[in-house]
C-alpha positions, -999 to +999 in steps of 0.1 A: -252-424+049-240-401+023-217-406-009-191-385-015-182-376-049-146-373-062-145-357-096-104-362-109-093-335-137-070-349-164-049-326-177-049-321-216-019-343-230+001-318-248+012-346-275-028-342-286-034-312-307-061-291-287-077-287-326-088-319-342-081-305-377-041-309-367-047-345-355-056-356-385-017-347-398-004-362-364-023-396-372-007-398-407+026-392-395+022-417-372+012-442-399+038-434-420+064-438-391+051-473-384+052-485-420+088-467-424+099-488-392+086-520-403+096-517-438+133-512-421+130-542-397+113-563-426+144-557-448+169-562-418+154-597-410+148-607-447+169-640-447+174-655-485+191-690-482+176-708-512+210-715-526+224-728-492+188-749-477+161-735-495+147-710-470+130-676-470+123-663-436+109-628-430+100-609-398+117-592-366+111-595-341+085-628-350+089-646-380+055-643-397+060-658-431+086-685-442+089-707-473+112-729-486+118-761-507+144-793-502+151-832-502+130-853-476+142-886-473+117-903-455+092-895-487+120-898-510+112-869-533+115-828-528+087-810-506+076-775-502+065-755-475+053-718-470+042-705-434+020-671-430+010-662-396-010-634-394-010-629-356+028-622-358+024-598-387+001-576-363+024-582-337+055-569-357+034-539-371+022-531-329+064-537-324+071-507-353+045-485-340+061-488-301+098-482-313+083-452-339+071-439-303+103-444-285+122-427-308+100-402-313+094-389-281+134-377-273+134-363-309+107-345-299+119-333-261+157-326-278+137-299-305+116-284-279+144-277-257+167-260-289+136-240-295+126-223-256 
C-alpha cells in the first residue's frame, strides 16, 4: 500500500502585510481600535442611579462590575455591595475587538474600491 500525499497551498491573506516591519503598525491600530470601541460601549452602558436606588452598573454587552448601597430590611440597617467579574471584562474587550473588525473590514473594501 502506498500513501499519497496532499500538500494544500494557502494563499497569503492580503489583510497581513507581506513585511513584518508594517505589522507591527497594523497590531497597534488594532489595539487602539479595540480600546476606542470599548471605551465607547463602556460609556454607553455606564448606568448612575445612586440618587434613585443606589446603583452603578457598567458593561455592554455583560455587566462586569456593579456597586451600590441601600436599606435592607431583613438586617435592619444599610448594606453595600460591589461586583467585579473579570471573565466578562475579557469578554466585553473580545466583543470590541469583533465589532472593531466588522466595521473595519467595509471601510476598508469601500477605500479600496475609490482608489482602483
Amino acid at each position: 500500500m502506498s500513501r499519497k500525499t496532499i500538500i494544500i497551498f494557502i494563499p497569503m491573506n492580503t489583510m497581513i502585510p507581506s513585511n513584518r516591519i508594517f505589522m507591527v503598525p497594523t497590531i497597534l491600530k488594532g489595539v487602539a481600535g479595540t480600546i476606542f470601541i470599548f471605551a465607547v460601549l463602556t460609556v454607553i452602558s455606564y448606568q448612575d442611579s445612586l440618587p434613585v436606588d443606589g446603583k452603578i452598573i457598567i458593561g455592554f454587552p455583560w455587566e462586569y462590575y456593579s456597586a451600590g448601597t441601600g436599606y435592607d430590611a431583613e438586617l435592619d440597617e444599610y448594606a453595600s455591595f460591589e461586583n467585579f467579574e473579570p471573565l466578562k471584562l475579557i469578554g466585553n474587550v473580545l466583543f470590541a475587538a469583533g465589532l472593531y473588525l466588522i466595521i473595519l473590514l467595509p471601510i476598508r473594501l469601500l477605500f479600496r474600491k475609490k482608489k482602483s
